[in-house]
N, C-alpha and C positions, 0 to 999 in steps of 0.2 A: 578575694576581697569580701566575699559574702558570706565567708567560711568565717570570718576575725569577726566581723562584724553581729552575724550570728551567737557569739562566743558569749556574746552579755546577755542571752535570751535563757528562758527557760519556758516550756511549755506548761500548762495544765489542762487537764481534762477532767470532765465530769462534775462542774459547776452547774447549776440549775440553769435554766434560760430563764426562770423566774424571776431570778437574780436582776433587775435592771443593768441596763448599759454606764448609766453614770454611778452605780453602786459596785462594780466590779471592783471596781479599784480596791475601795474598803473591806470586801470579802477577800479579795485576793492575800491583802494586806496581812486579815486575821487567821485565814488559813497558815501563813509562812508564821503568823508569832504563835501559833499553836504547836507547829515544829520546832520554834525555836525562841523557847520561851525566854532563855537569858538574853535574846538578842532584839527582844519587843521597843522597845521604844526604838531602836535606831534604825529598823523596818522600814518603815512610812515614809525616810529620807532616802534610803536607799535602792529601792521601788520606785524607778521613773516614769515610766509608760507601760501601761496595761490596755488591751485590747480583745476583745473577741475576734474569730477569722474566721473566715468563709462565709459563707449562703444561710441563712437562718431557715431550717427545717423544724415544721411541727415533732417529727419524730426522733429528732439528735439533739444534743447537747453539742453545740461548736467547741471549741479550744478555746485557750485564753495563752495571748502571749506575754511574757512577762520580762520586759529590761529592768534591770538590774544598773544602778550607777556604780556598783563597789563589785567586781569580781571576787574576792573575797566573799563576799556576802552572796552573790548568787553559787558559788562553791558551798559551803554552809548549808545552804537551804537544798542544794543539792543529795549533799552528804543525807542529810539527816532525811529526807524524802525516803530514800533508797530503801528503810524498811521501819515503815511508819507505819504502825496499828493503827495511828488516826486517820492516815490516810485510808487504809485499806477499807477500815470501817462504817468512812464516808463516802466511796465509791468514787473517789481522785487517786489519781496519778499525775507525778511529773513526767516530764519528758524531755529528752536537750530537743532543741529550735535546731535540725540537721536542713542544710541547703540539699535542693533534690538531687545532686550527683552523690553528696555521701548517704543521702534514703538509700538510692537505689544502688550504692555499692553494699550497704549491710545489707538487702534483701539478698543479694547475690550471695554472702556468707551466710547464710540460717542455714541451706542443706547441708553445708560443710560441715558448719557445727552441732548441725541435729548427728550428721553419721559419727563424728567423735566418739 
């Protein structure tokens, strides 16, 4: 159940903490129409709940989690993340929102797929 439910998330990382808490939203927002430009106005609707997670440390940047009302639409932003010059450029990544049994089963796979 936490695996479906999961499925409408999308992480990000490397948002400033600068960024205020009730401004997240609106960065988060502009970041995803900067990916996907043809798809800017219908962003803002689609972007239901935004949140930072964890423990606020002076020396990290937290996460930001990001639901998505239109799977479609978090697919998209997915896609287009995958190999984003603007992302790279701006020091963000996405990330899929994985519940901790499938973390800790791909941790289990990277030796495998390092020896490939």
């Amino acid at each position: 159940m936490e695996r479906y439910s999961r499925r409408w998330n999308l992480k990000l990382h490397g948002v400033s903490e600068r960024v205020e808490d009730k401004d997240v939203r609106k960065e988060v927002t502009r970041i995803c129409q900067e990916l996907l430009p043809s798809d800017a106005e219908r962003l803002p609707d689609v972007i239901d709940t935004v949140h930072r997670v964890g423990v606020k440390k002076p020396s990290a940047t937290r996460g930001i989690i990001i639901q998505f009302s239109s799977r479609m639409q978090r697919a998209a932003v997915w896609a287009a993340a995958k190999n984003s010059s603007y992302l790279r450029g701006n020091g963000l990544r996405f990330a899929e929102d994985l519940c901790k049994a499938d973390r800790e089963a791909r941790l289990k796979l990277w030796p495998l797929v390092s020896e490939a």
